[in-house]
DOBAKOL-48544 format. One record per residue (C-alpha): x, y, z; residue number from 0. Coordinates in nm, 2 decimals, padded with zeros to 4 digits, always signed. Layout:
      c1      c2      c3    i
       X       Y       Z  NUM
...
end
This chain:
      c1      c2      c3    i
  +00.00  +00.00  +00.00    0
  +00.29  +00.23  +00.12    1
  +00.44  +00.21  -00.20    2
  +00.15  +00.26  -00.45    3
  +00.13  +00.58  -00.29    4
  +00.45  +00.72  -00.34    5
  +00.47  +00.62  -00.70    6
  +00.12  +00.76  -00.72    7
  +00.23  +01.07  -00.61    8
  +00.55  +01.07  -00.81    9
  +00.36  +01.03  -01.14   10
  +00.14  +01.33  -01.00   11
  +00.38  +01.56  -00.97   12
  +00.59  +01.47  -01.32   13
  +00.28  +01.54  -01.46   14
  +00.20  +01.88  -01.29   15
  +00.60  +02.03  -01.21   16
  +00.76  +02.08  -01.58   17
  +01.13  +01.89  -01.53   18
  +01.40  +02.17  -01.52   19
  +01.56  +02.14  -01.87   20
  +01.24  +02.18  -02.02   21
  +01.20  +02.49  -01.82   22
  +01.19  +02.80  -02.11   23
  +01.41  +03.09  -02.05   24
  +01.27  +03.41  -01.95   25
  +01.28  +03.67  -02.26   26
  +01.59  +03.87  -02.25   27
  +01.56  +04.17  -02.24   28
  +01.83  +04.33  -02.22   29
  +02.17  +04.30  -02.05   30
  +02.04  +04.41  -01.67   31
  +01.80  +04.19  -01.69   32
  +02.00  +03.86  -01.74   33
  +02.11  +03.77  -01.36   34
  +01.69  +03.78  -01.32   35
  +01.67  +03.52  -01.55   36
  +01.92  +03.31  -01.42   37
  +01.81  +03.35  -01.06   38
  +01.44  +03.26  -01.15   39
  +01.60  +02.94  -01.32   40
  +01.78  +02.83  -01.03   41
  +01.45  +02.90  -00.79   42
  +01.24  +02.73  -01.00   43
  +01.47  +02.42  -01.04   44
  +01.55  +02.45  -00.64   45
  +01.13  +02.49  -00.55   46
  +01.11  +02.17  -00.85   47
  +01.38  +01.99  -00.63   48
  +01.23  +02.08  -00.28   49
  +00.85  +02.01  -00.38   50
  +00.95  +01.62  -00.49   51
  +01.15  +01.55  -00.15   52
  +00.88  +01.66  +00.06   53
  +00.59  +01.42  -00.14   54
  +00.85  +01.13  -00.13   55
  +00.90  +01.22  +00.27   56
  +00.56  +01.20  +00.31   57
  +00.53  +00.90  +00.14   58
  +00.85  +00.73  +00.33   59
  +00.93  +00.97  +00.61   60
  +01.26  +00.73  +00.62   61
  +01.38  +00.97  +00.31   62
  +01.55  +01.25  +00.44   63
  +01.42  +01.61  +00.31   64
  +01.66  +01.92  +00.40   65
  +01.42  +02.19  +00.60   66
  +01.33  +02.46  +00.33   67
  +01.19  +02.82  +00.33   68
  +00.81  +02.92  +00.37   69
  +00.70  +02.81  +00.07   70
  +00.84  +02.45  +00.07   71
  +00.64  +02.45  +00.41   72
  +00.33  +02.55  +00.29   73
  +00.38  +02.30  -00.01   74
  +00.47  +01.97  +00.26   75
  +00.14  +02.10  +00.43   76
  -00.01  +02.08  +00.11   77
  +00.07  +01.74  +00.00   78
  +00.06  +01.61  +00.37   79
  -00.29  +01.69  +00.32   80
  -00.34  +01.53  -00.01   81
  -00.22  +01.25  +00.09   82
  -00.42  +01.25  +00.42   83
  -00.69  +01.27  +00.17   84
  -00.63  +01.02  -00.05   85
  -00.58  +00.76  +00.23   86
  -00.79  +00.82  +00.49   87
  -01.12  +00.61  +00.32   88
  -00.91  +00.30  +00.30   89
  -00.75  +00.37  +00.65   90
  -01.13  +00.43  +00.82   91
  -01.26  +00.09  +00.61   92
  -00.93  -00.10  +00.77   93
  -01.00  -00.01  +01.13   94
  -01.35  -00.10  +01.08   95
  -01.24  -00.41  +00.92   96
  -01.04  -00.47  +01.20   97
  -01.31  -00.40  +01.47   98
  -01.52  -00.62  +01.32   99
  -01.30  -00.86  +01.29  100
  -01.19  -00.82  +01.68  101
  -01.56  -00.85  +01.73  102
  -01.61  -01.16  +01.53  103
  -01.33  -01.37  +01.71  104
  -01.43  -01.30  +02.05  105
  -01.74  -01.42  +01.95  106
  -01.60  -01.75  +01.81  107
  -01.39  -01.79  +02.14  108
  -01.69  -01.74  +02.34  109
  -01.88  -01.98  +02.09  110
  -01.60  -02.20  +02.13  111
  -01.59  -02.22  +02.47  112
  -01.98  -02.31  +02.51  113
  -01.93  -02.59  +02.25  114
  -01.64  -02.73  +02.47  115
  -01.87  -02.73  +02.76  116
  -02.13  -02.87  +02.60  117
  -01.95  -03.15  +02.52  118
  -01.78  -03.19  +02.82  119
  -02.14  -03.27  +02.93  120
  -02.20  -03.51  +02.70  121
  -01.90  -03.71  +02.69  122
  -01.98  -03.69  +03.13  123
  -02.36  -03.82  +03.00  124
  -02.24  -04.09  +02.77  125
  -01.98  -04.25  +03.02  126
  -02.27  -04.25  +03.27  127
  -02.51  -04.43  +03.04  128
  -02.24  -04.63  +02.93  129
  -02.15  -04.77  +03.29  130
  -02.55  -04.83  +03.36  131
  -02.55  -05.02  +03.02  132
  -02.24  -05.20  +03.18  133
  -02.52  -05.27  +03.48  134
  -02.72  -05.41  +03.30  135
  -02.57  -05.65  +03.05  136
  -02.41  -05.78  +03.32  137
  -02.75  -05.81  +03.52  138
  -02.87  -06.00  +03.19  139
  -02.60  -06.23  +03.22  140
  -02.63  -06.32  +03.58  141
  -03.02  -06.38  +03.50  142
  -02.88  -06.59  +03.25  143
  -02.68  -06.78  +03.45  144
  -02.96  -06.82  +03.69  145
  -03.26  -06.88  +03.49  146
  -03.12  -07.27  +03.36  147
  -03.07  -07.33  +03.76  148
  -03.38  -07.21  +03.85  149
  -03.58  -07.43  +03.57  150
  -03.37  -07.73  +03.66  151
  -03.50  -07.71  +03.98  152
  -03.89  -07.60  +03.92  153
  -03.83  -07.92  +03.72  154
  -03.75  -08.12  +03.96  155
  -04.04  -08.01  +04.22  156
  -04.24  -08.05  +03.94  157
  -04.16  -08.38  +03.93  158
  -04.14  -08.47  +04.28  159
  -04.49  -08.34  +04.34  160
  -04.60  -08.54  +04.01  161
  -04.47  -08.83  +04.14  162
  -04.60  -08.77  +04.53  163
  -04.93  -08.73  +04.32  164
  -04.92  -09.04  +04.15  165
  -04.81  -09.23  +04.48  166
  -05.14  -09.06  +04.65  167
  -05.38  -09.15  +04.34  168
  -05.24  -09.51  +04.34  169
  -05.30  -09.51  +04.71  170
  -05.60  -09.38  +04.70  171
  -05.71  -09.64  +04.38  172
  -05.64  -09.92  +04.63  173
  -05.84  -09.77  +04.94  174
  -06.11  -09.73  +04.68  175
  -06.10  -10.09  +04.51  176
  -06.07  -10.22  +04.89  177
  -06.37  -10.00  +04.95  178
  -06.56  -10.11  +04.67  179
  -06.49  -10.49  +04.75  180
  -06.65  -10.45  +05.14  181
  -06.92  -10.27  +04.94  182
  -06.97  -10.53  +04.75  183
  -06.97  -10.81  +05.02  184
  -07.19  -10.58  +05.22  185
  -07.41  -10.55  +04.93  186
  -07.39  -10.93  +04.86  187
  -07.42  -10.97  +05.25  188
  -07.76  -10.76  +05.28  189
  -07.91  -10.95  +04.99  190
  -07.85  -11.25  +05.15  191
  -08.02  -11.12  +05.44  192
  -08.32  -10.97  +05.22  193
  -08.36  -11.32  +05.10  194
  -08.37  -11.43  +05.46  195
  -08.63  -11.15  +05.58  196
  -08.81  -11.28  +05.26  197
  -08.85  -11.60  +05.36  198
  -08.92  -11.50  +05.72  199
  -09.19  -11.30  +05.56  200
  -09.38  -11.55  +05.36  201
  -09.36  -11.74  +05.66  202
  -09.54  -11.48  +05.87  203
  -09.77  -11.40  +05.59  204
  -09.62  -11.11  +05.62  205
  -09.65  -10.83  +05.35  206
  -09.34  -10.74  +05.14  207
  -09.15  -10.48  +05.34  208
  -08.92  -10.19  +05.15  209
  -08.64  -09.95  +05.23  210
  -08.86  -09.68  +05.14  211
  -09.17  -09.72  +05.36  212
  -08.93  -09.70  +05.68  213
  -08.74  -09.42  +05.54  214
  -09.13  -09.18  +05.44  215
  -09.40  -09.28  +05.63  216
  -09.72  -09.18  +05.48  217
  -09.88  -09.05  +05.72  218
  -09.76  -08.75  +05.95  219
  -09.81  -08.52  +06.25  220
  -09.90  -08.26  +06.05  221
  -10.19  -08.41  +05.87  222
  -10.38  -08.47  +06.19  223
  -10.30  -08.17  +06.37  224
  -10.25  -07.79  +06.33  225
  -09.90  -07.74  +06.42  226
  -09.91  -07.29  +06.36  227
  -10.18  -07.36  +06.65  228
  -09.95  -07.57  +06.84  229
  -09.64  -07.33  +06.82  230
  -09.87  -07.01  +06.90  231
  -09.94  -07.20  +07.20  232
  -09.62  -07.38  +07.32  233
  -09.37  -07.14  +07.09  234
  -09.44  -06.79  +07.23  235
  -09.61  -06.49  +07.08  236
  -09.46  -06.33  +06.76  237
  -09.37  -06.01  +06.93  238
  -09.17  -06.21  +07.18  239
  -09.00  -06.43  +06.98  240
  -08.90  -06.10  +06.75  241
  -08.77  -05.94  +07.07  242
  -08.54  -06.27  +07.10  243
  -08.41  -06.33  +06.79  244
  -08.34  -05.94  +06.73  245
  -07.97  -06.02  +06.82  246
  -07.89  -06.17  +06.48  247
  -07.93  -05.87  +06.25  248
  -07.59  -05.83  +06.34  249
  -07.44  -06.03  +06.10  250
  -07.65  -05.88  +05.81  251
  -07.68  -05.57  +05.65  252
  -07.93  -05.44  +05.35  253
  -07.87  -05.61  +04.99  254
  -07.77  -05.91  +05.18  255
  -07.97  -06.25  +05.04  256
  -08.07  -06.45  +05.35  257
  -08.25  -06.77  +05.30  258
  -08.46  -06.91  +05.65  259
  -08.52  -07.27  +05.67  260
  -08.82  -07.34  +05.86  261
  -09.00  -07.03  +05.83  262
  -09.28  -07.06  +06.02  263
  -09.48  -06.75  +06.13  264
  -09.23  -06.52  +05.94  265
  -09.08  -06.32  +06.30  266
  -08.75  -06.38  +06.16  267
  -08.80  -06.29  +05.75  268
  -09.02  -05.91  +05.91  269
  -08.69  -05.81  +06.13  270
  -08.44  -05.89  +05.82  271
  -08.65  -05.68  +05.56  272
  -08.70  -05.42  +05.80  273
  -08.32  -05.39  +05.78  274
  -08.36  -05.35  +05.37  275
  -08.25  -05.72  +05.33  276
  -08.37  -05.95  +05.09  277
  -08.53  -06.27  +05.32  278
  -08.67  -06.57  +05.13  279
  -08.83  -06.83  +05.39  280
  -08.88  -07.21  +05.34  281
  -09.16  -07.36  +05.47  282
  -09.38  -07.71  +05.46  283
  -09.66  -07.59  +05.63  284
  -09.96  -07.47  +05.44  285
  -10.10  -07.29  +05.74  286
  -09.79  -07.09  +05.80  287
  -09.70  -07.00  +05.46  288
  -10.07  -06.87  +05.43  289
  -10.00  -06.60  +05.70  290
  -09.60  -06.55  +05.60  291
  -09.75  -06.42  +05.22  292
  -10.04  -06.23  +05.39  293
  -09.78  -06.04  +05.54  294
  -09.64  -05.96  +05.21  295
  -09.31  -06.21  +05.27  296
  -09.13  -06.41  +05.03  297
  -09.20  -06.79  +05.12  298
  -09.21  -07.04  +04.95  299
  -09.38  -07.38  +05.05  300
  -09.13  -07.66  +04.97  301
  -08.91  -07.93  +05.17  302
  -08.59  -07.75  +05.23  303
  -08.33  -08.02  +05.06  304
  -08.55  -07.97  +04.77  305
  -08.53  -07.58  +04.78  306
  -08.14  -07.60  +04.85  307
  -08.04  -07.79  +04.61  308
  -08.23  -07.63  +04.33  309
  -07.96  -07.31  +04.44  310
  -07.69  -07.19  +04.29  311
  -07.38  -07.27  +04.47  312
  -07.20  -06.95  +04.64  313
  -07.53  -06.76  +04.60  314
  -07.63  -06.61  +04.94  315
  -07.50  -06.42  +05.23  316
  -07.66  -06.64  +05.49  317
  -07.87  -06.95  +05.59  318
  -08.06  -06.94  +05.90  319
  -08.23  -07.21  +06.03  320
  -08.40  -07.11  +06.40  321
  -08.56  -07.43  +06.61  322
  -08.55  -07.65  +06.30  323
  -08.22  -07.86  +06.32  324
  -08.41  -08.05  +06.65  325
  -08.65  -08.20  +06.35  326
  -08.41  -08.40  +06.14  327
  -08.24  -08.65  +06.21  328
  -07.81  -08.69  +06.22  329
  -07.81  -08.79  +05.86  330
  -08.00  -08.51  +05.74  331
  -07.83  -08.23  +05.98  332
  -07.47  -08.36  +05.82  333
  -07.66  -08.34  +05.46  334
  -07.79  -07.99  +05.55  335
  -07.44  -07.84  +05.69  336
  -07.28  -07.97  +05.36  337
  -07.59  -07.79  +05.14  338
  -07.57  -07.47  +05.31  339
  -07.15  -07.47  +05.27  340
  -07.21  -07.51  +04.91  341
  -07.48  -07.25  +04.86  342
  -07.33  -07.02  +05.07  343
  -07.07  -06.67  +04.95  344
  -06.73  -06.72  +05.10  345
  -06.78  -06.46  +05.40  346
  -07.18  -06.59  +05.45  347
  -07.31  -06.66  +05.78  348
  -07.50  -06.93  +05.93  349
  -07.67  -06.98  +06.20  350
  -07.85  -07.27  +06.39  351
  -08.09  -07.20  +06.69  352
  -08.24  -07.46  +06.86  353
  -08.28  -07.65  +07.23  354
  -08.00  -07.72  +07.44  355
  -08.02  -08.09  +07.57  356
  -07.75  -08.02  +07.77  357
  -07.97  -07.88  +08.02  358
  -08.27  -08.10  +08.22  359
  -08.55  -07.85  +08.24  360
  -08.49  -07.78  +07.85  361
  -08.58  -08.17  +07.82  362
  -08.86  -08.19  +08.04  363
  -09.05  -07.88  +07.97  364
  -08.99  -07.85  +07.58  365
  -08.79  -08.07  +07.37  366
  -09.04  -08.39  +07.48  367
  -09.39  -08.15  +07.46  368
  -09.34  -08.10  +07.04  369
  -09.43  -08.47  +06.90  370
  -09.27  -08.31  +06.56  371
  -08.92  -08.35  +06.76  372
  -08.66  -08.62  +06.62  373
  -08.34  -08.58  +06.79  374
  -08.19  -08.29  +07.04  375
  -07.86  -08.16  +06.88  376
  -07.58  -08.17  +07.12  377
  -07.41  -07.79  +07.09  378
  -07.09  -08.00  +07.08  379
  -07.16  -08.19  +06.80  380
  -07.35  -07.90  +06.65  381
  -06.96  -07.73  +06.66  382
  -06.81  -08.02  +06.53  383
  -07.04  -08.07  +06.24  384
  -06.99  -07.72  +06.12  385
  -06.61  -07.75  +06.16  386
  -06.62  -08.06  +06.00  387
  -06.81  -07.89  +05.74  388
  -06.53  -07.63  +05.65  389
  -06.69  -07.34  +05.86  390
  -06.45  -07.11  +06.04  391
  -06.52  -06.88  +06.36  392
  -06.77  -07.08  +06.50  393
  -06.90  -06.98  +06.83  394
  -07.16  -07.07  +07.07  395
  -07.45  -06.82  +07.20  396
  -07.63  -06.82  +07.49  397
  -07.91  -06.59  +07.49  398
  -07.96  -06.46  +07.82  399
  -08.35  -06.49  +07.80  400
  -08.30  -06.86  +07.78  401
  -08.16  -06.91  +08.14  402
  -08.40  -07.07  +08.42  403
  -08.46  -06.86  +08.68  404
  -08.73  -07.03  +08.86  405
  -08.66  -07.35  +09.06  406
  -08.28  -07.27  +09.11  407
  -08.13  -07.39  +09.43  408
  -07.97  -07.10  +09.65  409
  -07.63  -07.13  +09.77  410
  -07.61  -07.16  +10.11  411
  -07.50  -06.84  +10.36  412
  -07.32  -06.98  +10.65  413
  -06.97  -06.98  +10.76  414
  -06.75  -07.29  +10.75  415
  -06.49  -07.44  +10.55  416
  -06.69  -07.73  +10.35  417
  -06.95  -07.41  +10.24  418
  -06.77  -07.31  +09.96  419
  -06.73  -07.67  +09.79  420
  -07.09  -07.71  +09.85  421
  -07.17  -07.40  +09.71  422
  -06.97  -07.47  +09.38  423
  -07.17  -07.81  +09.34  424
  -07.50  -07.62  +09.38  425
  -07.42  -07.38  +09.14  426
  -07.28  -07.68  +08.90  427
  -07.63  -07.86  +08.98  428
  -07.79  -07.55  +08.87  429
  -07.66  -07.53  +08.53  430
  -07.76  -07.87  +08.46  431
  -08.11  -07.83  +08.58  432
  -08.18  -07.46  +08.52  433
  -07.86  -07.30  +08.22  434
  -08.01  -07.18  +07.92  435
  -08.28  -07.39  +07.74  436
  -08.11  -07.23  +07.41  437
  -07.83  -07.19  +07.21  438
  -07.72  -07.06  +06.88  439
  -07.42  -07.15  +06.69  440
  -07.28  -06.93  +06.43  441
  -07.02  -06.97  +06.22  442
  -06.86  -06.84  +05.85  443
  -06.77  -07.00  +05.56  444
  -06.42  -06.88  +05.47  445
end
């Protein structure tokens, strides 16, 4: 640049400054005028001389120009300015250039060292996913390693319970051929004594005699006498009998489906729909069904096996059965546990009420006044059936309005040490004689 200037300049002032040969003598004259002429020639050639070193010194201020008069210095001012001039566009267009250029770098190092930390970052983010990847091939391959162990051995308590299985079934095959061979000597045993009753029989004159007319009579209490009658009597008034069996609503709640063996007047089906349950009642009695449906109950007149068994298994939330299980005998009570367990949700109630043998009065004074009685139900067998059954949380209830008050021995009130013994058998006497006539059992099928 520094040199395109100066010849620049150069070529300028060849062109402008005549050279100083090709300078034309001034006119003479005359003689006195001669020394004028040279004089001008030499100042011109001198001013010529001066006005060149001064552009070259401001072009290269390493040339050395000699210090000149006024009007050399008004010329260096001259072309100092010219040349200021000439440069100073492409001097203002390099600073810019280089401000913008200062600009632009800092803003790449800045850029730069963003991009750095941003990749620090990731590189940090892939070694972290790369150790948990690490985790969990090597989790794979431990589960790898485990899962033939663990089959091998599933297989072989799969095959040990197979073959414990098979032991039991072939066990259980020879119980029931051994079973079926005492069945069949029994069987072949009876007939020989059916034979033998036969021939007994002809002997006799005697009518043939089946199974079946010992098992259904034809003729029963209830066809000669009016049993509702009988039980408004002996049983209790309804509003009593309500007030006793109140204590079971407990177990029940509205929606629930409760079926009631053994109906009768219906105290038991008006308490559970008062609670917004839904009470069916079972009953053979043609009298008592009447006045349940007058009411406006659900009852229907059937035998109860019948009823249950036409049920669908797991189908209601409980089976009650109040003074009825003293009318069948052992066989049917272990038929009915097993029907109700069937028919029953799992988390359904039942409940048994009936007379407790256990005591002497209850005997005496009510289980021998109803000819409809079969058998009294011990309330430990009662528990043991329903165990037995499958029930769970079985209990025994004594209602409080069952015990004897009436005819109960007093312990005696004097001092001595054999009174207190004597005492504890009186009170021991009592129970027998005089405890609760009554008992429920309750239980839950779990």
């Amino acid at each position: 640049m520094e040199n395109i200037a100066r010849d620049f300049i150069l070529s300028d002032l060849k062109q402008k400054l005549p050279a100083a040969d090709s300078v034309a003598p001034a006119p003479d004259k005359g003689a006195d005028r001669t020394w004028v002429a040279r004089i001008n020639q030499w100042l011109q050639n001198a001013e010529q001389e001066s006005i060149a070193r001064e552009a070259v010194t401001a072009v290269n201020p390493h040339v050395h120009i000699e210090k000149g008069s006024a009007p050399k210095r008004l010329l260096k001012r001259f072309i100092r300015k010219m040349v200021y001039w000439l440069l100073q566009p492409v001097v203002v267009q390099q600073s810019g250039y280089n401000t913008l250029t200062n600009d632009v770098t800092n803003q790449l190092r800045d850029s730069i060292c963003v991009l750095k930390d941003v990749v620090a970052s990731q590189q940090a983010l892939i070694q972290e996913l790369t150790g948990q990847l690490d985790a969990v091939k090597n989790r794979i391959s431990e589960m790898e390693n485990k899962v033939p162990n663990q089959i091998d051995l599933l297989d072989k308590q799969i095959k040990g319970a197979l073959g414990a299985a098979q032991r039991e079934l072939t066990e259980q095959r020879y119980a029931l051929s051994t079973v079926t061979a005492q069945v069949a000597e029994g069987a072949a045993g009876l007939t020989e004594q059916g034979r033998e009753l036969s021939r007994i029989a002809e002997q006799v004159g005697a009518v043939d005699i089946r199974v079946t007319d010992l098992e259904k009579p034809e003729d029963s209490v209830n066809d000669y006498m009016d049993y509702a009658a009988f039980e408004n009597q002996f049983r209790g008034s309804q509003e009593e009998i309500r007030s006793r069996i109140r204590r079971y609503l407990t177990y029940f709640s509205a929606g629930d489906k409760v079926l009631d063996l053994g109906c009768g007047r219906g105290e038991w089906l008006e308490l559970l729909k008062s609670i917004g349950a839904e009470p069916v009642g079972v009953d053979l009695n043609e009298n008592t069904v009447s006045l349940c449906r007058r009411k406006g109950l659900s009852v229907v007149q059937d035998d109860l096996f019948d009823y249950l068994e036409r049920q669908e298994d797991s189908s209601l939330d409980g089976i009650t059965a109040i003074q009825v299980v003293e009318h069948l005998t052992p066989v049917q009570l272990l038929r009915l546990t097993q029907l109700c367990y069937r028919k029953l949700k799992f988390g359904g109630h039942i409940i048994f009420e009936t007379q407790n043998p256990a005591v002497v009065y209850t005997m005496t004074n009510y289980f021998l006044v109803d000819p409809t009685h079969i058998r009294p139900v011990h309330p430990t067998w009662a528990k043991y059936v329903l165990e037995n059954t499958g029930f769970s949380d079985v209990r025994l209830d004594y209602p409080e309005y069952a015990w004897v008050t009436d005819g109960s021995i007093p312990p005696l009130d004097i001092s001595g040490s054999d009174t207190a013994v004597f005492n504890q058998q009186i009170s021991y006497l009592n129970n027998l004689l005089y405890g609760s006539t009554d008992y429920a059992i309750i239980a839950v099928k779990n």
